[in-house]
C-alpha positions in Angstrom: 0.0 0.0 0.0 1.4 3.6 -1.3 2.5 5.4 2.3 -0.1 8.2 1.3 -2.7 5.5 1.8 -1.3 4.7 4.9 -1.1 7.7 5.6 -4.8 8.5 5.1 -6.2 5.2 6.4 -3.9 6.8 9.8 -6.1 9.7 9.5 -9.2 7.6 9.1 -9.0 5.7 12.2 -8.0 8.3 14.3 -11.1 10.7 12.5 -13.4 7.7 13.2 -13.0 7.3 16.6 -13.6 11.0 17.2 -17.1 10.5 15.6 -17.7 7.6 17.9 -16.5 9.9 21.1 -18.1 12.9 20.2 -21.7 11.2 20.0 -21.0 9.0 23.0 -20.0 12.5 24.9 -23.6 13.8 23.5 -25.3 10.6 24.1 -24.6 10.4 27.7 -24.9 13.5 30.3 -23.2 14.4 33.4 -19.8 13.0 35.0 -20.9 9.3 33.0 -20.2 11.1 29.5 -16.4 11.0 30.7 -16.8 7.4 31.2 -18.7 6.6 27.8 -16.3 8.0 25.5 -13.5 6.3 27.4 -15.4 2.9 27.5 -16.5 3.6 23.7 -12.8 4.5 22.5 -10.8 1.3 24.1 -13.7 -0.9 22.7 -12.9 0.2 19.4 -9.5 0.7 19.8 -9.1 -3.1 21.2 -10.9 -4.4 18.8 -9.1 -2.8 15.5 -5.3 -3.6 17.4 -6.2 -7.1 18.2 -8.0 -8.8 15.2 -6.2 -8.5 12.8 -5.6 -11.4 9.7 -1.4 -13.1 9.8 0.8 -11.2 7.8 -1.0 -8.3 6.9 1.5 -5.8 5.3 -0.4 -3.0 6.0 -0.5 -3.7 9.6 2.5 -5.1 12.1 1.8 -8.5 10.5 1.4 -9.6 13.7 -2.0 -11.1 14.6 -2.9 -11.2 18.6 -6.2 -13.0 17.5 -6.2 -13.7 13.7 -9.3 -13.5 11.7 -9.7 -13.8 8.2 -9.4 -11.1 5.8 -13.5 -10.8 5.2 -13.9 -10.3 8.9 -11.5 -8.0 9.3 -12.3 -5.8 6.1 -16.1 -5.7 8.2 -14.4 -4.7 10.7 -12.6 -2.1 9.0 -15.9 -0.7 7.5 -17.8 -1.1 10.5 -15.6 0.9 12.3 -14.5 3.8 9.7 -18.0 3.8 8.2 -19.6 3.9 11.8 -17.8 7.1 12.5 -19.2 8.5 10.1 -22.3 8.2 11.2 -21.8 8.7 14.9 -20.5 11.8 13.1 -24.2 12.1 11.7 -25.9 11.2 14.6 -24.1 13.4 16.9 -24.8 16.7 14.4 -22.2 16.8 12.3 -23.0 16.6 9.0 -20.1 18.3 6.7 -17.5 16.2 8.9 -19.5 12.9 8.3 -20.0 13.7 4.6 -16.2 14.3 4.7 -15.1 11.3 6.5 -17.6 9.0 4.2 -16.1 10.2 1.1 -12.5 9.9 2.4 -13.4 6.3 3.3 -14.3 5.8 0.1 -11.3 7.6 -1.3 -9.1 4.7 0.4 -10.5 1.7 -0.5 -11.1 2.8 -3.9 -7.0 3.5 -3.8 -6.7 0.1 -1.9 -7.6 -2.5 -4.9 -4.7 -4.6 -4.1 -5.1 -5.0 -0.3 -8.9 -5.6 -0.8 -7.9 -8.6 -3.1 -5.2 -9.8 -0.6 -7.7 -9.5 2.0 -10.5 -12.0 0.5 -7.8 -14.0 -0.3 -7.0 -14.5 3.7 
């Protein structure tokens, strides 16, 4: 994968999760709002670090609990694709429309690793 890729699919994960924390911080009030986007973040973030499918050269190639490559790209579209629409959900409309169409940017630039992936 081209480092720009990388580069964007960096900013995508790290844009994602800020969807999911900003509508679990206006999903939830008082002192417990602290406590949702903590618990929402190191869900998300567990989950993306530890499934991950052997030898992927996008990642580490390490995989703590491997899964195959269709689960994993589900998981990758579940969780980019879901910020968007916590993004949505929580009001933000122009920074979900962004984030959707930079989501799609990447994959459409990620032919190769798609195919590796359903390979796996």
């Amino acid at each position: 994968m081209h480092a720009a890729n990388l580069a964007l699919r960096s900013f995508l994960e790290i844009a994602a999760l800020g969807g999911f924390g900003a509508l679990a911080w206006l999903s939830v009030e008082g002192w417990w709002r602290y406590l949702a986007v903590i618990a929402v973040l190191a869900l998300l973030m567990t989950l993306w670090g530890v499934f991950a499918v052997p030898g992927d050269p996008s990642r580490s190639g390490n995989a703590p609990f491997p899964v195959s490559g269709l689960l994993r790209l589900g998981l990758e579209l579940a969780v980019l694709l879901g910020g968007a629409c916590a993004f949505y959900w929580a009001g933000y409309n122009a920074a979900a429309l962004v984030l959707a169409a930079l989501v799609a940017l990447h994959y459409a630039l990620s032919g190769e690793r798609i195919a590796w992936l359903l390979q796996q």
